[in-house]
C-alpha positions as CSV (number, residue, x, y, z in Angstrom):
1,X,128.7,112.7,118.3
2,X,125.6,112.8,116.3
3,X,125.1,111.2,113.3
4,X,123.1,113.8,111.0
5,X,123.5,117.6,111.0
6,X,119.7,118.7,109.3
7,X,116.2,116.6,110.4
8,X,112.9,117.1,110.1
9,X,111.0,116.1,113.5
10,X,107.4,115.0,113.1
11,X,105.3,114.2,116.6
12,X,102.2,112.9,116.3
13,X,99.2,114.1,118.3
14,X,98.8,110.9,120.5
15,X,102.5,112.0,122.3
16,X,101.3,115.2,122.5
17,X,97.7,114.7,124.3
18,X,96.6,112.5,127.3
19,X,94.1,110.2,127.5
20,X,91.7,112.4,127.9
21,X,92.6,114.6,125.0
22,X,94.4,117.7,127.0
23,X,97.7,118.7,125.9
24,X,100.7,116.9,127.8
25,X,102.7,120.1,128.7
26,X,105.2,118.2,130.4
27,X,105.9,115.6,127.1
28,X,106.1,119.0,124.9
29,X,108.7,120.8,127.9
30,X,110.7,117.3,127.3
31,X,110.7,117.3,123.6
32,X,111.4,121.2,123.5
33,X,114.6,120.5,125.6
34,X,116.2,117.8,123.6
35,X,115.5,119.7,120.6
36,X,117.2,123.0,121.8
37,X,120.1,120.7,123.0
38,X,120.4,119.4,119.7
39,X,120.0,122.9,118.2
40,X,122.6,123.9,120.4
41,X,124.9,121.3,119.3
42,X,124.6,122.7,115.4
43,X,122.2,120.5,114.0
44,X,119.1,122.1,112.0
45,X,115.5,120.9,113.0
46,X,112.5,121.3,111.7
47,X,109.6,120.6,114.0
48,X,106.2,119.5,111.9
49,X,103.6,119.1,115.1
50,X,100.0,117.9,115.8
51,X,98.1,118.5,118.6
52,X,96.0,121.8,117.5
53,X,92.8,119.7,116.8
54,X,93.5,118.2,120.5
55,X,94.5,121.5,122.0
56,X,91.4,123.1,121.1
57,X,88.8,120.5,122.2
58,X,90.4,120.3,125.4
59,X,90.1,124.3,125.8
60,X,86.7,124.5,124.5
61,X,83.5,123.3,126.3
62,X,81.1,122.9,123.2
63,X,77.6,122.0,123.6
64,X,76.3,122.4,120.6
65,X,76.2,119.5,117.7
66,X,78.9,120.3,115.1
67,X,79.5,118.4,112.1
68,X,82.8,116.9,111.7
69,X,84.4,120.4,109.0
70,X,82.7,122.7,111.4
71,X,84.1,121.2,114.8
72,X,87.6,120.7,113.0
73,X,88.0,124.6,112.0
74,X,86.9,125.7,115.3
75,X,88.9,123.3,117.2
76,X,92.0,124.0,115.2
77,X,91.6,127.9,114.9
78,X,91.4,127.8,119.4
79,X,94.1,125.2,118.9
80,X,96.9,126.4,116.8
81,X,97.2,129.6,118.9
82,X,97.5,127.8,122.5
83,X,100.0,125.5,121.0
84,X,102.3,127.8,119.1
85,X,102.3,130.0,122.4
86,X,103.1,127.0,124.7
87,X,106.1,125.8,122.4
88,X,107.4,129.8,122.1
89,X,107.4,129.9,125.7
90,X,108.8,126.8,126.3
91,X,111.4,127.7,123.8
92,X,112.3,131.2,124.9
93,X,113.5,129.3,128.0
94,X,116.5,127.8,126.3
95,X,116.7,131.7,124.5
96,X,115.5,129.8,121.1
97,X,112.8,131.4,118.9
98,X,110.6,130.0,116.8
99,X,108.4,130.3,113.9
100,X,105.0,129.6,112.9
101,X,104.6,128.0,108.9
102,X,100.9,126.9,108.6
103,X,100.5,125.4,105.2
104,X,98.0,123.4,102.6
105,X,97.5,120.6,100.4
106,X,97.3,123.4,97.5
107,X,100.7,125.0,98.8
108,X,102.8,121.8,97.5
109,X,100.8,121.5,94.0
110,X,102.4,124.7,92.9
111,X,106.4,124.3,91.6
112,X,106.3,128.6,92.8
113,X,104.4,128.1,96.5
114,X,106.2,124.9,96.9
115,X,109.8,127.1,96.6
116,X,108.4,130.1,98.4
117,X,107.6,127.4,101.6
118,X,111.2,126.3,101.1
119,X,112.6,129.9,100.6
120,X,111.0,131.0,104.2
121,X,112.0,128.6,106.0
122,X,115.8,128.6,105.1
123,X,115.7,132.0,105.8
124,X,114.7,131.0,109.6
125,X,117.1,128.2,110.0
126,X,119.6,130.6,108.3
127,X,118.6,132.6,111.3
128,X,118.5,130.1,114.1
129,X,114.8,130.5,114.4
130,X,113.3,126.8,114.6
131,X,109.7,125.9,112.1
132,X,107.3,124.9,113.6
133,X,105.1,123.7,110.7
134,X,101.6,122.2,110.9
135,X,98.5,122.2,108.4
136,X,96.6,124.6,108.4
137,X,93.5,123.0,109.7
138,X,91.1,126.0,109.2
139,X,90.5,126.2,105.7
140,X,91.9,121.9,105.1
141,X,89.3,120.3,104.3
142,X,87.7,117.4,102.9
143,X,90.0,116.4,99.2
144,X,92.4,119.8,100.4
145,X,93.7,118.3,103.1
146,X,96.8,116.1,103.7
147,X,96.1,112.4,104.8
148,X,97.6,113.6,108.3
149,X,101.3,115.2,109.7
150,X,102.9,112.1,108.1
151,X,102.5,113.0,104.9
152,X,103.2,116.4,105.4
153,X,106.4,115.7,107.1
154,X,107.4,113.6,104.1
155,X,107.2,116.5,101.9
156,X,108.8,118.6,104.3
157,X,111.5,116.5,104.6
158,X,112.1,116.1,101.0
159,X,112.0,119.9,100.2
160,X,114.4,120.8,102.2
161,X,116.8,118.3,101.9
162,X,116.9,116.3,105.1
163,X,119.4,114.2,106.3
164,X,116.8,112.4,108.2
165,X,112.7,112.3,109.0
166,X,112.2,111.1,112.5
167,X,108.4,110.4,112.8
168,X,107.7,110.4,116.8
169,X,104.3,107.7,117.3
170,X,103.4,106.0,120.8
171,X,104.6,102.9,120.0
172,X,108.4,102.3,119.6
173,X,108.2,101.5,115.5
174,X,106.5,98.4,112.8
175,X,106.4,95.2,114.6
176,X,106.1,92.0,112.9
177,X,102.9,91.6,114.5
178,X,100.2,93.1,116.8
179,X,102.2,95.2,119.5
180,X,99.8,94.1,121.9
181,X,101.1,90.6,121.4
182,X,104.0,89.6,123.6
183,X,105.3,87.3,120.7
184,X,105.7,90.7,118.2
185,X,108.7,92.4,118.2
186,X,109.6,95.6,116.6
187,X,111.3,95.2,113.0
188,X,114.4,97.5,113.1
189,X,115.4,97.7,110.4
190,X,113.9,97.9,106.8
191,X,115.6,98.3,103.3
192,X,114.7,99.4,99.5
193,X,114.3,95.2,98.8
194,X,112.1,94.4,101.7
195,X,109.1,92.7,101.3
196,X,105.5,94.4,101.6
197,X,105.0,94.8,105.6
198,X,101.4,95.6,105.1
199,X,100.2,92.0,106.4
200,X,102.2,93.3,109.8
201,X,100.5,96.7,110.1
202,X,97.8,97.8,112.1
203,X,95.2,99.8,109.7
204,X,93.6,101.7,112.5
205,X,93.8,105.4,113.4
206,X,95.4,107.0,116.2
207,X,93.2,108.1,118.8
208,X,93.3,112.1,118.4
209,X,95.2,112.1,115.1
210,X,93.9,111.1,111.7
211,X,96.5,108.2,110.5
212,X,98.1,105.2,111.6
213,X,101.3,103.2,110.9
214,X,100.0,102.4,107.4
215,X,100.2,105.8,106.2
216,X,103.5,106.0,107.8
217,X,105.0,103.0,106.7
218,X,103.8,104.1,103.1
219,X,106.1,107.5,103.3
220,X,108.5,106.3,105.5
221,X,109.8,104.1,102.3
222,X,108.9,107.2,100.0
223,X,111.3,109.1,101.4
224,X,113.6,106.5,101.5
225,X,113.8,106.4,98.2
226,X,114.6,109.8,98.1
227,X,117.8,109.1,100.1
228,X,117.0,110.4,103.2
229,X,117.0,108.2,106.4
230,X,114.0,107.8,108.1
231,X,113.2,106.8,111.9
232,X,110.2,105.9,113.7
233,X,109.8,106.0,117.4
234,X,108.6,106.1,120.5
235,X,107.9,109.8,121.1
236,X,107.1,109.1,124.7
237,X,110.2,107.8,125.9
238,X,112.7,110.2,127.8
239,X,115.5,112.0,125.7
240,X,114.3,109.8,122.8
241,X,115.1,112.4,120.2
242,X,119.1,112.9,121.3
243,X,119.8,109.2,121.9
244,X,118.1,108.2,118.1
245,X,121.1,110.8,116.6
246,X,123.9,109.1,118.1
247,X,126.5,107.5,116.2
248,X,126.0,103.6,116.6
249,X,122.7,104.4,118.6
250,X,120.5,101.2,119.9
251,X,117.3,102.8,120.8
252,X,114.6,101.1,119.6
253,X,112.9,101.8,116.7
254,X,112.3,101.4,113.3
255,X,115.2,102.8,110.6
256,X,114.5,102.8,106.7
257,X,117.3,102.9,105.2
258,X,118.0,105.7,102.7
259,X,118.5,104.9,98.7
260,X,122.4,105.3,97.8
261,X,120.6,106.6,94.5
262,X,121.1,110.7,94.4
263,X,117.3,112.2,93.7
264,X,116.9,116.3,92.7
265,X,115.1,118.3,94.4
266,X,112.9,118.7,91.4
267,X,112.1,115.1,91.5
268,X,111.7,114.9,95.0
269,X,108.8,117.3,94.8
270,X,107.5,115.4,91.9
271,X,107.9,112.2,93.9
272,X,105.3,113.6,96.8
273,X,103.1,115.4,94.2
274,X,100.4,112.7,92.8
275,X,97.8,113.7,94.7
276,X,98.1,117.1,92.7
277,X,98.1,115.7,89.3
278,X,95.6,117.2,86.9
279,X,95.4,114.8,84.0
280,X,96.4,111.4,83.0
281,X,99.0,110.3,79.6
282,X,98.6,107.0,78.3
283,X,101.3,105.5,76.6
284,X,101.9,102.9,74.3
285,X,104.2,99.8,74.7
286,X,107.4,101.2,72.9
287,X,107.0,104.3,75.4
288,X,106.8,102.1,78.2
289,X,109.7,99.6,77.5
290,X,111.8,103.4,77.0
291,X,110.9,104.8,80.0
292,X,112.1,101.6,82.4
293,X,115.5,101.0,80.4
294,X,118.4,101.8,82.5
295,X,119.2,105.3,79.8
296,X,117.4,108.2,81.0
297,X,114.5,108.7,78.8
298,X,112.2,111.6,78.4
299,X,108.3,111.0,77.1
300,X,107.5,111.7,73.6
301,X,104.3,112.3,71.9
302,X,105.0,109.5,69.5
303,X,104.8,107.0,72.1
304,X,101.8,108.7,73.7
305,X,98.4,107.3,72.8
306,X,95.5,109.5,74.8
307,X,95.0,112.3,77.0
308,X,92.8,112.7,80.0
309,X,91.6,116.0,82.0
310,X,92.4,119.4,81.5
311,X,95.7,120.9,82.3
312,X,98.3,123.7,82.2
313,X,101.6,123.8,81.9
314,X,103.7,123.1,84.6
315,X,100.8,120.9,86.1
316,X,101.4,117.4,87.6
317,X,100.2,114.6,85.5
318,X,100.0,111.2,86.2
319,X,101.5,108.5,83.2
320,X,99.7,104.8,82.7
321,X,100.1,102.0,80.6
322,X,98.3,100.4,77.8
323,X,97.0,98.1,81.0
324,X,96.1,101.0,82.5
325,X,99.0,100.9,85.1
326,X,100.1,103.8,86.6
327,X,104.0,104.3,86.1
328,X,104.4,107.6,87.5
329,X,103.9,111.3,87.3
330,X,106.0,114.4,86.1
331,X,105.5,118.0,84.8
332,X,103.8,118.6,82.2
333,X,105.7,120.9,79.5
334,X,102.4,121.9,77.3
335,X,99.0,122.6,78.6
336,X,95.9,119.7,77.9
337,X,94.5,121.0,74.5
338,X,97.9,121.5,72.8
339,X,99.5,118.3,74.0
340,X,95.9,116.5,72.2
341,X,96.9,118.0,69.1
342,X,100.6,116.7,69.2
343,X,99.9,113.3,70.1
344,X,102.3,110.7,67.7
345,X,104.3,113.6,66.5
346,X,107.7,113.1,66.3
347,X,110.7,114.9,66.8
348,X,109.7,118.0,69.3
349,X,110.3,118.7,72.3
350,X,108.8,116.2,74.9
351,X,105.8,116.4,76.9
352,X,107.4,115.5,80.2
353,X,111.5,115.9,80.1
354,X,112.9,113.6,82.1
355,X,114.2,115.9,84.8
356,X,110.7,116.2,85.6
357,X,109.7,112.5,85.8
358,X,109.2,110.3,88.3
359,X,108.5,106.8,88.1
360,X,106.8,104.7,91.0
């Protein structure tokens, strides 16, 4: 009956909060019920949700002048606690429990903290306890935290192996134009080959959240290419969630269709780590032509030509051109001052195997 067995669920804050920035109880009672139907039915969920910024503000009446890392810690601290409540409560109805996993930035950079996330939660869905994940807005901030629940769900989605990432919005997907205008229409469906959509997208921000259908657009077709499917909807319309899993399903929304290309794990977590690179490796033009032949190449130090930063093993590090292109990123296998000192050496080991590259 349904189409995919494990997904991660992402809902943004605008279906979570009214207009006037209260939480929507009734939205998160309608959500909580398809996802223990679903639950019910065998599939594995995990749920990443906003709404603790909102949640707070709407419980807190502040009249003091905060700035913007104060009001967010405070908010989210009040926040986090009402909403996790409100989704146990509304869980324990259906005789579900669920879990709290409150996570950074910094938690993903790390091969170790990225497993131990993984580790605890397959030990709750191994237990039929349901994640709900969110970032831990008290101590996110400024270049810690994630560009919003979008990219978080990405890497959610790619540790632990989705099937599929269904991002819930408050529109019904990417249209080909401004939704506002009667003439758009929503694209449904979009593949590895299709053109840039960036002319179609709307760069603003949600109104209680902190990205828009840019940044989701951008890791909707990240994960993709990963080979897991990926959905965006209209978390505001009734049973949305259970009638997206059908087989042969024609809600509307936007599908990205998954790479028939098999990606490990260790290079899905690669894939979603360049904002956690530590240092840069320049290569030369030989190095380059290797790397984007069709035979699975490794980089060398004889094809390497200058590194930048400081770095330790195991760290991410981000690989350019003699243009200065970025090509990709992958794990370092020596630390910065060792790796200076092999540069143009031949015949050792290589400074990023390729198991542990990624190429954009």
């Amino acid at each position: 009956m349904f189409q995919y067995k494990r997904i991660a669920v992402k809902v943004g804050s605008n279906v979570l909060t009214r207009k006037d920035g209260t939480l929507d109880v009734t939205r998160m009672s309608a959500l909580v019920d398809q996802i223990a139907e679903l639950h019910k039915k065998g599939i594995e969920i995990v749920l990443i949700s906003s709404g603790a910024v909102a949640s707070g503000k709407s419980e807190l009446k502040v009249h003091k002048k905060f700035d913007a890392v104060s009001a967010r810690q405070l908010y989210s601290a009040v926040g986090q606690a009402k909403l996790i409540n409100r989704y146990y409560e509304l869980f324990r109805e259906h005789g579900l429990v669920c879990g709290q996993v409150l996570t950074t930035k910094e938690n993903f950079g790390s091969r170790t903290h990225y497993l131990n996330q993984k580790h605890c939660m397959e030990v709750m869905l191994d237990n039929k306890v349901i994640p709900i994940v969110n970032e831990n807005d008290t101590i996110s901030v400024t270049e810690l935290m994630f560009t919003d629940n979008d990219e978080l769900s990405g890497l959610i989605a790619a540790m632990m192996g989705m099937d599929a990432l269904i991002i819930l919005s408050n529109i019904d997907g990417i249209y080909n134009g401004n939704p506002s205008d009667p003439g758009s229409a929503v694209i449904t469906e979009i593949n590895e080959e299709q053109e840039d959509l960036s002319e179609y997208i709307q760069t603003g921000k949600s109104s209680f959240g902190r990205g828009g259908m840019l940044t989701k657009c951008t890791i909707a077709r990240k994960v993709a290419e990963e080979g897991i499917a990926v959905i965006i909807a209209n978390g505001k319309r009734d049973n949305i969630l259970c009638d997206l899993l059908k087989e042969k399903s024609k809600t509307i929304c936007t599908r990205f269709i998954p790479s028939s290309k098999p990606v490990s794990s260790v290079k899905k977590w690669i894939a979603h780590s360049e904002g956690f690179a530590k240092g840069e490796v320049h290569l030369n033009k030989g190095a380059e032509k290797a790397l984007l032949s069709p035979k699975a190449t490794s980089v060398l130090f004889v094809g390497v030509t200058k590194i930048v930063g400081e770095f330790e093993k195991d760290d991410i590090v981000k690989l350019f051109n003699e243009e200065g292109k970025q090509m990709g990123v992958g794990c370092a296998a020596y630390d910065s001052k060792e790796a200076q000192k092999l540069i143009g050496v031949k015949d050792i080991r290589p400074l990023v195997h390729y198991d542990y590259l990624y190429l954009d």
